[in-house]
C-alpha positions in Angstrom: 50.5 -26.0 -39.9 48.3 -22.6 -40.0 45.5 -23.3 -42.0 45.1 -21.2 -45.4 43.1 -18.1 -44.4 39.2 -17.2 -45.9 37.4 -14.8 -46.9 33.9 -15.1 -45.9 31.2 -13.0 -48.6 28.2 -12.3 -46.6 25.3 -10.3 -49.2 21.9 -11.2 -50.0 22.3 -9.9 -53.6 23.1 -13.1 -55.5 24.6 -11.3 -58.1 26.8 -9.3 -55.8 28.1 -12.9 -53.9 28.9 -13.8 -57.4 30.7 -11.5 -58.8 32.8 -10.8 -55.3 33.3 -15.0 -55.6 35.0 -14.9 -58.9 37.1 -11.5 -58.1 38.8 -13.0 -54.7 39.2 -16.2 -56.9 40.8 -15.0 -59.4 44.0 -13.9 -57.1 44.5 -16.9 -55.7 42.4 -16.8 -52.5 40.1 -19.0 -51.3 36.4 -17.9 -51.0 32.8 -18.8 -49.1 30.0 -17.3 -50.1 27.1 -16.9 -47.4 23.0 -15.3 -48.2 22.6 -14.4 -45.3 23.8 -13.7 -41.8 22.2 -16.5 -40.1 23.3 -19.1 -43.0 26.6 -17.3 -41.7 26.9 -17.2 -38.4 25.6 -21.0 -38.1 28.4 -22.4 -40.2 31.4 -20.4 -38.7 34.3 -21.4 -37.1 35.8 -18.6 -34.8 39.2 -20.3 -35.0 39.3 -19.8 -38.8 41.9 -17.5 -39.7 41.1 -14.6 -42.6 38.2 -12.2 -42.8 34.5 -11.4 -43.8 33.6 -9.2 -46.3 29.8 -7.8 -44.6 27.1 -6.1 -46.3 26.0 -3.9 -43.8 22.0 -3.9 -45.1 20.5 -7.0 -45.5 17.1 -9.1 -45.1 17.0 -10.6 -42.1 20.3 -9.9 -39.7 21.9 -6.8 -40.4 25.7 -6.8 -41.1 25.8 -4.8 -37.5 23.5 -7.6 -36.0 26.7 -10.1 -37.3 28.9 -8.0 -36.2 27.5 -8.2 -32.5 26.9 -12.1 -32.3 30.9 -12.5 -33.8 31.9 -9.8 -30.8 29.4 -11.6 -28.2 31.1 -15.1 -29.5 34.7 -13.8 -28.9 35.5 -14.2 -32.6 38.1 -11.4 -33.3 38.0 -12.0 -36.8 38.7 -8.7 -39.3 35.5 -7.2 -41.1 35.6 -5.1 -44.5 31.9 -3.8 -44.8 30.2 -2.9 -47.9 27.6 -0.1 -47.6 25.1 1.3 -50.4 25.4 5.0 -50.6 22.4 5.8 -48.0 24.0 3.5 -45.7 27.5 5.2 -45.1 25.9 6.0 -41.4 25.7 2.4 -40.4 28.8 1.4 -41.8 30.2 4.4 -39.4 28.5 2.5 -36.8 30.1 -0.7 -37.7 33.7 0.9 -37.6 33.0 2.0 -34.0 32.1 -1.5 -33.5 35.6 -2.7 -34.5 35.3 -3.4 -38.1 38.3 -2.8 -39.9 37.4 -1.1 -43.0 34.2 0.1 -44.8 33.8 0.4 -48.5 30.9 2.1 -50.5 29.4 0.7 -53.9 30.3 0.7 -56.3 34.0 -0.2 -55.2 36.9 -0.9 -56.8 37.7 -4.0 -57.3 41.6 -3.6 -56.7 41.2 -1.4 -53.7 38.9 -4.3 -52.4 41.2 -6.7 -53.0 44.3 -4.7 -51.5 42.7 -4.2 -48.4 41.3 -8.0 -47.8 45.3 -9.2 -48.7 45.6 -6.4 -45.9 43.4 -7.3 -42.9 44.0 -10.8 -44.0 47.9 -10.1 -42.9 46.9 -8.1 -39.7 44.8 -11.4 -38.4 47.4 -13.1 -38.9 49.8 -11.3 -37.3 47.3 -10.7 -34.6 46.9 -14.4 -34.2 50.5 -15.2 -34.1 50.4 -12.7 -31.1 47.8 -14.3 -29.5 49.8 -18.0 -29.8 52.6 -16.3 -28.2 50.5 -14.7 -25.3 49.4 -17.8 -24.4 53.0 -19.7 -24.3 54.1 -16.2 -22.2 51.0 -16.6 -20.2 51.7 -20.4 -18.9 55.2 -19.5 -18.3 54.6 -16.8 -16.0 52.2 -19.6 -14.2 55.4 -21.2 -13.5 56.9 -18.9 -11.7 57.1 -18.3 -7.9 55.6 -15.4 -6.0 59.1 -14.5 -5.1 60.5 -15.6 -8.7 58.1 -13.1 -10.7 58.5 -10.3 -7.6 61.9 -10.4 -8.6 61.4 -10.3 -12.1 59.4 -7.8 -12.3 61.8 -5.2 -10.0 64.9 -6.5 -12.9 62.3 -5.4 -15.7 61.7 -2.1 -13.9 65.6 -1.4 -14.0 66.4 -2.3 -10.5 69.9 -3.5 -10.1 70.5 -7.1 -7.8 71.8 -5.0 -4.9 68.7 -2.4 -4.7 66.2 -5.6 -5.1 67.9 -7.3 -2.2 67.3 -4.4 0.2 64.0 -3.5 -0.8 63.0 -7.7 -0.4 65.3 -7.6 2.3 67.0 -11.0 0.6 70.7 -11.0 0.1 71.9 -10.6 -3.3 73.1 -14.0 -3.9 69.6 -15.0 -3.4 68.3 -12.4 -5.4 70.4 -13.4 -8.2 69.5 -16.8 -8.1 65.8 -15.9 -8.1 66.4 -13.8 -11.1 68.0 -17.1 -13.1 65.3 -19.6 -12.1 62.7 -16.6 -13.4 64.7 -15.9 -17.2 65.0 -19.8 -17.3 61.6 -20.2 -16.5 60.8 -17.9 -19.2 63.2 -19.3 -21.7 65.1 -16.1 -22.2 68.9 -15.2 -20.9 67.8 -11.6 -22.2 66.2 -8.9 -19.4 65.2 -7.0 -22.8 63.1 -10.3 -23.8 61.4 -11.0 -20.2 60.1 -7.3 -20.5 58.8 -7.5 -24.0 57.5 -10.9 -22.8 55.8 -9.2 -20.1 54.5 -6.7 -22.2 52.8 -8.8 -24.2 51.8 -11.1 -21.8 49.2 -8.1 -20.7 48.2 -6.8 -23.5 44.7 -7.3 -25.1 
């Protein structure tokens, strides 16, 4: 079972931790509170599914200094920064970065909370993806040279008489290279094997 998705408040300004704590609280989701990037960054878990809400300027690690250890660490998870008015620049910079959203205080709290249930859905979906790449991945492993040669000419449209002449195979044997490939792949479907391979090289 998936477990039930975070959202990670880093901010120095206890008063802001505090009041962002009892706001995501008070729709039903659950909430850590960090001080500082370090306190953050030393307790998390990159396999945690949700998202961090980052203050971009803060004593210390900046929210862009997080933001580059969580990239260097392969940690893909979604980022909302918050930016004080005179710091709308870095939060630009933290978009470029990756980050999914930036917000500007004083925010409002609804908008806020719209967007976390959003990104919150996106990693989700994004890890569910991911799951699936990996299952995709090891089945294509499976396969033979020839097996995934042929597969690959079916996904391109080729019928079983043009793959035979451009292997140089006789069609029977083509065709039987194309059923071990879609049972390897768990699929009866030439539609499915090319959105599995689609997916199987994406990033």
């Amino acid at each position: 079972m998936e477990p039930e998705p975070v959202v990670f408040v880093v901010d120095d300004d206890a008063a802001v931790r505090n009041s962002l704590l009892r706001l995501i609280q008070s729709v039903g989701l659950k909430v850590r509170t960090f001080r500082s990037g370090e306190e953050f960054l030393e307790d998390f878990d990159p396999d945690a599914p949700g998202c961090l809400v980052l203050d971009v300027r803060m004593r210390g690690m900046s929210g862009l200094d997080v933001q580059k250890k969580l990239t260097a660490m392969g940690a893909p998870i979604p980022i909302i920064i918050l930016s004080g008015h005179g710091d709308v620049p870095m939060a630009v910079r933290a978009l470029k970065a990756g980050a999914s959203d930036f917000m500007e205080k004083p925010f409002s709290p609804q908008i806020l909370i719209d967007r976390i249930r959003q990104v919150i859905e996106q990693d989700a979906e994004t890890r569910r993806q991911r799951a699936e790449r990996k299952i995709i991945q090891h089945r294509l492993s499976c396969l033979s040279d020839r097996q995934r040669e042929v597969l690959d000419l079916v996904v391109a449209g080729l019928t079983t008489n043009q793959i035979a002449r451009r292997l140089s195979l006789s069609p029977k044997t083509v065709y039987a290279h194309r059923a071990e490939a879609l049972g390897k792949m768990k699929t009866g479907s030439i539609a499915d094997a090319a959105r599995q391979l689609v997916l199987a090289n994406s990033h």
